[in-house]
MMTF fields as JSON, N, C-alpha, C and O atoms, coordinates in Angstrom:
{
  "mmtfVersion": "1.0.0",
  "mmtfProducer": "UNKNOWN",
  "numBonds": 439,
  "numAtoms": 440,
  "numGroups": 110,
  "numChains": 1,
  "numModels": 1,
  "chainsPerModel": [1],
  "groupsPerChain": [110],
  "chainIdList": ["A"],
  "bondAtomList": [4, 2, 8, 6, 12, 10, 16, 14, 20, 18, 24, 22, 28, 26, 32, 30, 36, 34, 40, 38, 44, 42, 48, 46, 52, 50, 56, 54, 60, 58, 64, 62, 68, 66, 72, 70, 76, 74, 80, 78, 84, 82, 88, 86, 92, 90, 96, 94, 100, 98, 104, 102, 108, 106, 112, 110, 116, 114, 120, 118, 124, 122, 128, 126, 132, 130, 136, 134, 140, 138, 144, 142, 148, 146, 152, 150, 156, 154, 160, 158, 164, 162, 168, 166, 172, 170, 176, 174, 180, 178, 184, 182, 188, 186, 192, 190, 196, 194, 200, 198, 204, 202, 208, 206, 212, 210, 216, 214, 220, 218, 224, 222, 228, 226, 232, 230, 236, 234, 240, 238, 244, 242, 248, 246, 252, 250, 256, 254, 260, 258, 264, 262, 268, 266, 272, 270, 276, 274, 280, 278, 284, 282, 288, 286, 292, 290, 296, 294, 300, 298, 304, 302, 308, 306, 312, 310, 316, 314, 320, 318, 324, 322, 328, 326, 332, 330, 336, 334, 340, 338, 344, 342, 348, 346, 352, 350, 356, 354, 360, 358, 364, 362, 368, 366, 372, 370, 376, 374, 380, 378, 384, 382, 388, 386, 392, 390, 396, 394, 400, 398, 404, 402, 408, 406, 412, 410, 416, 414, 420, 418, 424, 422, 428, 426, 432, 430, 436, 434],
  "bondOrderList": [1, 1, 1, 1, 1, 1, 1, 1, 1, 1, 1, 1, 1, 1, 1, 1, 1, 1, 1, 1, 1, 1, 1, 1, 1, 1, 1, 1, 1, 1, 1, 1, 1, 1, 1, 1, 1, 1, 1, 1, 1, 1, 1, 1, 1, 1, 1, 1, 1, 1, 1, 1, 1, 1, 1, 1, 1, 1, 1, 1, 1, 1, 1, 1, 1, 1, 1, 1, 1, 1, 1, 1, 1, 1, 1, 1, 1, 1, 1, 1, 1, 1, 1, 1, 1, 1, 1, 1, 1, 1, 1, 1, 1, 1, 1, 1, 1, 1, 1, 1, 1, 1, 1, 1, 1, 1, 1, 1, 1],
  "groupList": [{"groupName": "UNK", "atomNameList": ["N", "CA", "C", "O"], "elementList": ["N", "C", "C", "O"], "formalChargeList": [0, 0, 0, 0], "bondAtomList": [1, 0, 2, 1, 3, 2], "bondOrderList": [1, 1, 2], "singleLetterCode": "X", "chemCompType": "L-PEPTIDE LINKING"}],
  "groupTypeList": [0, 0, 0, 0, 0, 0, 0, 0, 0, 0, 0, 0, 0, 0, 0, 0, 0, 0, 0, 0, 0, 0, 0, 0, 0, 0, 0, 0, 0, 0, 0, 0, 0, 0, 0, 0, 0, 0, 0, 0, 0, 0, 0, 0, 0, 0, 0, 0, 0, 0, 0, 0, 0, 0, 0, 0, 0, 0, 0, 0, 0, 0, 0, 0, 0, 0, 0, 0, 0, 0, 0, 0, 0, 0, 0, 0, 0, 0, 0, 0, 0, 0, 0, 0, 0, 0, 0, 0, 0, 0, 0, 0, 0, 0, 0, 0, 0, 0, 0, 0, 0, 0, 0, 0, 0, 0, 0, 0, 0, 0],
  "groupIdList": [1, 2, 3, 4, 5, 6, 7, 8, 9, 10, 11, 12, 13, 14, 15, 16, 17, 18, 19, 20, 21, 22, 23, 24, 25, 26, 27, 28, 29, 30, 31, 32, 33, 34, 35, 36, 37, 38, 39, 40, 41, 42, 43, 44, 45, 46, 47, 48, 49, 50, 51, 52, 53, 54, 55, 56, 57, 58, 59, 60, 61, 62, 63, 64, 65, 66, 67, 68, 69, 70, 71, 72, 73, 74, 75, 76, 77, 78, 79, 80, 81, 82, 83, 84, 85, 86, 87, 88, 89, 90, 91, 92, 93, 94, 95, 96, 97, 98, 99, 100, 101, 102, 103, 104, 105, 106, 107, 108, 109, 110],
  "secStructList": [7, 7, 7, 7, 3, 3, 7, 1, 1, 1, 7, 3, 3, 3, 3, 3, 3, 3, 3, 7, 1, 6, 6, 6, 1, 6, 6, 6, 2, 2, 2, 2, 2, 2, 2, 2, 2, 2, 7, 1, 3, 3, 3, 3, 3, 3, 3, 3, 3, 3, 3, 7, 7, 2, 2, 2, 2, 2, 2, 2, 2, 2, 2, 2, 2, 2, 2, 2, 6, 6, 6, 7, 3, 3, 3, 3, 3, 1, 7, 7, 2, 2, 2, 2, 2, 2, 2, 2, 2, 6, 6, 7, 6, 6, 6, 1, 7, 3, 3, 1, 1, 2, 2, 2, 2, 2, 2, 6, 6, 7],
  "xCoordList": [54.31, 53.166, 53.563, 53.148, 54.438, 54.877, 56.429, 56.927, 57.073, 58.222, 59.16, 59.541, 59.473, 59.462, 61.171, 62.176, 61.117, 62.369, 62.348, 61.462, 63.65, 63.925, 64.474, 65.672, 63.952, 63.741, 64.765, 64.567, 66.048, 66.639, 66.281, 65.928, 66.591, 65.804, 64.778, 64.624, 63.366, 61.903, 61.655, 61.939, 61.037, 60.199, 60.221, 60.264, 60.184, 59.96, 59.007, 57.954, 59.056, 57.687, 57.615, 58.579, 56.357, 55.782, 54.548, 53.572, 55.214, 53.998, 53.099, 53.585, 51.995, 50.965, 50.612, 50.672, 50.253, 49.547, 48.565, 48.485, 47.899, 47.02, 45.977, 45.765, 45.427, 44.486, 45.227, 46.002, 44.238, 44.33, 43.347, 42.958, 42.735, 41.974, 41.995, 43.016, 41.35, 41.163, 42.224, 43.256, 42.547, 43.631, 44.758, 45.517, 44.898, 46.535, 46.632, 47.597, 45.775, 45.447, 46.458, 47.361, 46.799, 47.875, 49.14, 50.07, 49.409, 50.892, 51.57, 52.69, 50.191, 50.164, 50.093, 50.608, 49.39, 49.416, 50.961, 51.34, 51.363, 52.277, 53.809, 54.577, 53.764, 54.641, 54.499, 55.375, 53.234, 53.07, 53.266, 53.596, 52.879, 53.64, 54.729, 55.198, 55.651, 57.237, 57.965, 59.106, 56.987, 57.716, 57.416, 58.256, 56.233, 55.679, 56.895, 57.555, 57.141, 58.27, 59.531, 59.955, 60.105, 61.352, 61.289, 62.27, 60.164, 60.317, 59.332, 58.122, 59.808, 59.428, 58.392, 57.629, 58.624, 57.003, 57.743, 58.941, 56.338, 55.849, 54.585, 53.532, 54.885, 54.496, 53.59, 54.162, 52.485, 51.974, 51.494, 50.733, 52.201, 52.011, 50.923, 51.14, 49.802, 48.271, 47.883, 46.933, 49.139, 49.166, 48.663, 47.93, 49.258, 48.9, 48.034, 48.141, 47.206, 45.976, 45.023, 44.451, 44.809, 43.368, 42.366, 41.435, 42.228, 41.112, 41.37, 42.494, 40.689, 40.722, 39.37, 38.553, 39.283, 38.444, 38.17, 38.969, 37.269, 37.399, 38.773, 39.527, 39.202, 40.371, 41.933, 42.856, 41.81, 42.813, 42.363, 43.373, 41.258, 41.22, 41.66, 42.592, 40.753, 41.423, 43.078, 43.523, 43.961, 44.995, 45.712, 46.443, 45.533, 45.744, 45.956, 46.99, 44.078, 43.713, 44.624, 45.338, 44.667, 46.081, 47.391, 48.417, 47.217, 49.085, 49.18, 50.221, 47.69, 48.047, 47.752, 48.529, 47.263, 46.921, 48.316, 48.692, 48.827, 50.326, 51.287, 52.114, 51.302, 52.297, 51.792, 52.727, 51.123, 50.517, 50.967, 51.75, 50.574, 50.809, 52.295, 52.567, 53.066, 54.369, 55.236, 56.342, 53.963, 54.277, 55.132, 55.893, 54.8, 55.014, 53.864, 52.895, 54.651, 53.094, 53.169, 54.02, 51.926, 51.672, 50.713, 49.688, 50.92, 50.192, 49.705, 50.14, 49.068, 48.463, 49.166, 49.55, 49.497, 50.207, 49.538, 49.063, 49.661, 49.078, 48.098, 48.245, 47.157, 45.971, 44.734, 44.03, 44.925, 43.889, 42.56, 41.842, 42.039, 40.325, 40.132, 39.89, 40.187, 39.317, 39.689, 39.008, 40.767, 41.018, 40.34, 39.598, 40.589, 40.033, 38.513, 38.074, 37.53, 36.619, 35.947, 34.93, 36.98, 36.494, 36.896, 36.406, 38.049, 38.383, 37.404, 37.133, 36.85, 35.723, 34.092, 33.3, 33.846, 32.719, 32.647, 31.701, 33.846, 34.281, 34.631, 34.86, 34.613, 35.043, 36.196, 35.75, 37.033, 38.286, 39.336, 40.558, 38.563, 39.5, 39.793, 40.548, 38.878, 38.725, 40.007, 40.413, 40.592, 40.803, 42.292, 42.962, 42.728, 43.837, 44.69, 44.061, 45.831, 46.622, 46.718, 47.246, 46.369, 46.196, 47.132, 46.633, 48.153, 49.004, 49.037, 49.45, 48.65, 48.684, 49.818, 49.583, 51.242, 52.157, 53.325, 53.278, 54.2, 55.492, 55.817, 55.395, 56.344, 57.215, 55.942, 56.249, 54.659, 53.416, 53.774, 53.769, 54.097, 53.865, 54.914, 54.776, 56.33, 57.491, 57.438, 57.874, 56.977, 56.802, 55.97, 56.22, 54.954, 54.393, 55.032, 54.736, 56.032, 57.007, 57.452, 57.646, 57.945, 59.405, 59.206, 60.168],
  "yCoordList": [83.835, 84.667, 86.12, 86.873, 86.42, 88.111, 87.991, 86.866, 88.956, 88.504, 90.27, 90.745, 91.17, 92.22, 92.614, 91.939, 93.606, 94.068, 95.558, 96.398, 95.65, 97.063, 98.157, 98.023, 99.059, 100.302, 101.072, 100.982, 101.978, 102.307, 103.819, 104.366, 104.526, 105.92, 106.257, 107.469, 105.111, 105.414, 104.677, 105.083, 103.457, 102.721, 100.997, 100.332, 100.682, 98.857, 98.424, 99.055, 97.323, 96.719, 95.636, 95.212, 95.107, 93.845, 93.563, 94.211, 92.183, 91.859, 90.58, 89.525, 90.811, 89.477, 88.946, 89.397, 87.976, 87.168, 86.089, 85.844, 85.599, 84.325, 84.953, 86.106, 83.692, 84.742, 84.961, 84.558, 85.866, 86.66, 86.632, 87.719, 85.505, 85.457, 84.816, 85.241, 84.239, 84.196, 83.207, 83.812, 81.993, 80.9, 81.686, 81.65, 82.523, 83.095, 84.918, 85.571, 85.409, 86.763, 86.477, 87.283, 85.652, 85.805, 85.704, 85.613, 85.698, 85.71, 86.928, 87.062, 87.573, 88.337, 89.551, 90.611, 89.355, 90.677, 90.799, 91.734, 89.77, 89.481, 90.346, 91.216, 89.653, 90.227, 91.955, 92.751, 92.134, 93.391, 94.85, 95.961, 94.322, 94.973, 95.121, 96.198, 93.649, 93.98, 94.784, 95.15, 94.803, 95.382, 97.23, 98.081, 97.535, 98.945, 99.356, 100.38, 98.412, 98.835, 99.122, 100.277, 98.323, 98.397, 99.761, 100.501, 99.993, 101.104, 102.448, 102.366, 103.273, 104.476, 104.956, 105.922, 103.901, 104.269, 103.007, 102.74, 102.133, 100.972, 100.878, 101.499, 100.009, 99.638, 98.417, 97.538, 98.332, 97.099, 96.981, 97.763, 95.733, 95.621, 93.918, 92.737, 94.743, 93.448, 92.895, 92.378, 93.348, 92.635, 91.6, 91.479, 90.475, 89.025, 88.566, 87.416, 89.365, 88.703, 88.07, 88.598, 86.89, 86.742, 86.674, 86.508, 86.806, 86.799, 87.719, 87.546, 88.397, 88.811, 89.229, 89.911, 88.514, 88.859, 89.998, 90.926, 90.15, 91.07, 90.741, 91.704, 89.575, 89.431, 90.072, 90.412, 90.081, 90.63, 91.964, 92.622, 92.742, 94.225, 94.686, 95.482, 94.022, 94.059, 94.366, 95.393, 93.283, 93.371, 94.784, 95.57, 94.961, 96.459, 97.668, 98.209, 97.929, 98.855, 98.966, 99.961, 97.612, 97.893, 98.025, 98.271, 97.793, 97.795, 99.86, 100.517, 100.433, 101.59, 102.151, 103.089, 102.049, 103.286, 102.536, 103.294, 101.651, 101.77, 102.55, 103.229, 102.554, 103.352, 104.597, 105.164, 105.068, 106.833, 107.03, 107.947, 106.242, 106.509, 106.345, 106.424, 106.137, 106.002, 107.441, 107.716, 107.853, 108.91, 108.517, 109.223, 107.057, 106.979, 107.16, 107.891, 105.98, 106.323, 104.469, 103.638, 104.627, 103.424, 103.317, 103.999, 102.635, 102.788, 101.272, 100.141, 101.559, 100.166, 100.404, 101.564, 99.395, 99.356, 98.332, 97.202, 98.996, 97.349, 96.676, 95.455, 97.109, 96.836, 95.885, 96.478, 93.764, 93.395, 93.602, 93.844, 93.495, 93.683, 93.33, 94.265, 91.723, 91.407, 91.904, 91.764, 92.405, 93.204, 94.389, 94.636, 95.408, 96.394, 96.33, 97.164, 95.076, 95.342, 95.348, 95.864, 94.547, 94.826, 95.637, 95.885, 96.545, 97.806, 98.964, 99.961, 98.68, 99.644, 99.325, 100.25, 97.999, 97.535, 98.538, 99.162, 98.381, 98.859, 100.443, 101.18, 100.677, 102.38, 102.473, 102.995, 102.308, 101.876, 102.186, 102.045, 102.64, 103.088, 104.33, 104.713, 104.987, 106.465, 106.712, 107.847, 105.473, 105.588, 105.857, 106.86, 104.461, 103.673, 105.01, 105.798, 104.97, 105.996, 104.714, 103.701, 104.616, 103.904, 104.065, 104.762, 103.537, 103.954, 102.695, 101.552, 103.062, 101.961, 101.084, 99.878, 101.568, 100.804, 101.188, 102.219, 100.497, 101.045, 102.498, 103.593, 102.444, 103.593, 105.173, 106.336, 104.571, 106.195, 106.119, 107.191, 104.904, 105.35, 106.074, 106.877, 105.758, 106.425, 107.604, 108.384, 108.055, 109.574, 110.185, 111.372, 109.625, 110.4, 110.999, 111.884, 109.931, 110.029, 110.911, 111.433, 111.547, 112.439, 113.887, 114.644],
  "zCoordList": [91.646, 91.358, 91.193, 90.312, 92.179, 92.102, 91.459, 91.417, 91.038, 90.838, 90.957, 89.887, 92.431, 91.986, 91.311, 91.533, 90.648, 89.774, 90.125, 89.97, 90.673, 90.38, 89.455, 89.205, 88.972, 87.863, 88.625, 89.837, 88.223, 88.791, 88.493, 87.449, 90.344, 90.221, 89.842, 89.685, 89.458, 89.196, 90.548, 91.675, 90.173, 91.03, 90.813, 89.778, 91.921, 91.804, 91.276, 91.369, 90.619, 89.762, 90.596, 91.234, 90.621, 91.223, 89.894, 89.517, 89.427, 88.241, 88.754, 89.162, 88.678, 89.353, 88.177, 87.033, 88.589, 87.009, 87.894, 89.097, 86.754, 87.023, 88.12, 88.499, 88.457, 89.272, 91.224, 92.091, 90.842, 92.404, 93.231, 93.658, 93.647, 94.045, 96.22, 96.76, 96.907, 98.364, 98.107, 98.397, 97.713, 97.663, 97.787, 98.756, 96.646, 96.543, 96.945, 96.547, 97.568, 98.296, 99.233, 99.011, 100.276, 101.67, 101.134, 101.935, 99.791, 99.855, 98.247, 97.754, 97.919, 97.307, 98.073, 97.719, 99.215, 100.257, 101.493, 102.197, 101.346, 101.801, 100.816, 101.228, 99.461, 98.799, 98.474, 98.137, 98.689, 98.046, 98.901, 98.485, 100.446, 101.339, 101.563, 101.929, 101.327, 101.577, 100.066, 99.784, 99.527, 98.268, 98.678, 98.384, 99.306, 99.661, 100.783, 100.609, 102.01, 103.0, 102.026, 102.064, 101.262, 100.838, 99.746, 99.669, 98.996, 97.98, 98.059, 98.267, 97.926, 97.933, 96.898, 96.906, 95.94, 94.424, 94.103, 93.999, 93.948, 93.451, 92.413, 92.554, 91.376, 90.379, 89.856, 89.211, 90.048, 90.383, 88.66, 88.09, 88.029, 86.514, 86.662, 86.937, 86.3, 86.285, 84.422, 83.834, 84.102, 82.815, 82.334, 81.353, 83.374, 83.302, 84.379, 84.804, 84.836, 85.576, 84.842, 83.888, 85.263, 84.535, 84.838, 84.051, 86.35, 87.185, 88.758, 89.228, 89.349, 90.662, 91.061, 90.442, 92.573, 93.56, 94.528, 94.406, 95.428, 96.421, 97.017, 97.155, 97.379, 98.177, 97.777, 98.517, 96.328, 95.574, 95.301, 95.052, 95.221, 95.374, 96.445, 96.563, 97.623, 99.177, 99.225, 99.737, 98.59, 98.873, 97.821, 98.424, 96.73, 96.444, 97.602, 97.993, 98.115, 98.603, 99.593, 99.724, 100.609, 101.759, 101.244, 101.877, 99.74, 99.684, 99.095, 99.111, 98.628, 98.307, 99.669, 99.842, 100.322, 101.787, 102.755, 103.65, 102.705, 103.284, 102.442, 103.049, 101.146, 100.694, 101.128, 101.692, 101.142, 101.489, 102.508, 102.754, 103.262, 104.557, 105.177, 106.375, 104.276, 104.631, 103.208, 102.741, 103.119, 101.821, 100.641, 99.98, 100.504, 99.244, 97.672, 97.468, 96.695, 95.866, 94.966, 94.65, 94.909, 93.976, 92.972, 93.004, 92.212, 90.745, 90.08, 90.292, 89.56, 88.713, 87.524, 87.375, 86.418, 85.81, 84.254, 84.365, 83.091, 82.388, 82.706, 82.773, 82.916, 84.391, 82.951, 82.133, 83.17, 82.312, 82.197, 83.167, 80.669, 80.922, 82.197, 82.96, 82.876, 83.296, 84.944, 85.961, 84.795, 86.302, 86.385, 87.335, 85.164, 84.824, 85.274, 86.066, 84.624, 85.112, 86.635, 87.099, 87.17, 88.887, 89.386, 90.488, 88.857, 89.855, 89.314, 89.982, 87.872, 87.5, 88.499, 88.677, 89.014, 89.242, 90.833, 91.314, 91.255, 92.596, 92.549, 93.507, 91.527, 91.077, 92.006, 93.028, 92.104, 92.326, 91.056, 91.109, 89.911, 89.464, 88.945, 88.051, 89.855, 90.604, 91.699, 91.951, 92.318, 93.546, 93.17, 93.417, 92.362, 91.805, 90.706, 90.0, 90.798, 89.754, 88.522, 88.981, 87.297, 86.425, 84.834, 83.951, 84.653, 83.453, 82.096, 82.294, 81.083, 79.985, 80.121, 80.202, 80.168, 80.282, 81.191, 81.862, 81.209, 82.703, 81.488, 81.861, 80.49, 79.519, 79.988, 80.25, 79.926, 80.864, 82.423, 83.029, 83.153, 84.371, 84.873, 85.796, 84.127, 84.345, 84.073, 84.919, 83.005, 82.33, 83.309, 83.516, 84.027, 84.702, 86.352, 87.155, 86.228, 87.56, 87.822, 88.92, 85.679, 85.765, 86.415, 86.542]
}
C-alpha cells in the first residue's frame, strides 16, 4: 500500500494508493509515522488514491502534527480528485502544505 523512497537531500516520499480507508488506516498510520521518525521532510504522494475516509484523514493529521512537532515538515503531494475532495470537505486543505507534483514540492523546499 505505502512504498517509501528516498529523494536525496530533499525529502522521503511515501505513495498511498487504493483506498484508505478504516480496513487499511492501522497500517497506513503505522507506515506513515515510521516514515515521519526516520525523515526530517516527508512527502506524502495521494496520486493513486481512489478513495479515503475520516480514518485516512485522521491518519494524515497525526502523521503532520508529529512531524511539527518533532520540527519537521510534511506535505501532500499529487493529491487525487477524490482525496482532494475530502481534505476540501474538511478544509483541511487550509491545513495541509499542498504541491501539484514532487518536481513543485521540491522547488518549494529549495
Amino acid at each position: 500500500m505505502t512504498q517509501p523512497s528516498a529523494v536525496p537531500d530533499t525529502a522521503d516520499v511515501v505513495q498511498l494508493s487504493g483506498s484508505v480507508d478504516l480496513e487499511h488506516s492501522p497500517g497506513v498510520r503505522r507506515r506513515l509515522l515510521d516514515a515521519v521518525e526516520k525523515a526530517r521532510r516527508l512527502l506524502i504522494d495521494l496520486s493513486e488514491v481512489t478513495y479515503i475516509d475520516s480514518s485516512g484523514i485522521a491518519c494524515l493529521v497525526e502523521a503532520l502534527q508529529t512531524a511539527r512537532s518533532r520540527n519537521g515538515d510534511l506535505a501532500l503531494v499529487a493529491v487525487s480528485v477524490q482525496a482532494m475532495r475530502v481534505l476540501e470537505l474538511a478544509r483541511l486543505d487550509m491545513v495541509f502544505s499542498i504541491h501539484e507534483d514532487l518536481a513543485a514540492a521540491r522547488a518549494a523546499q529549495a
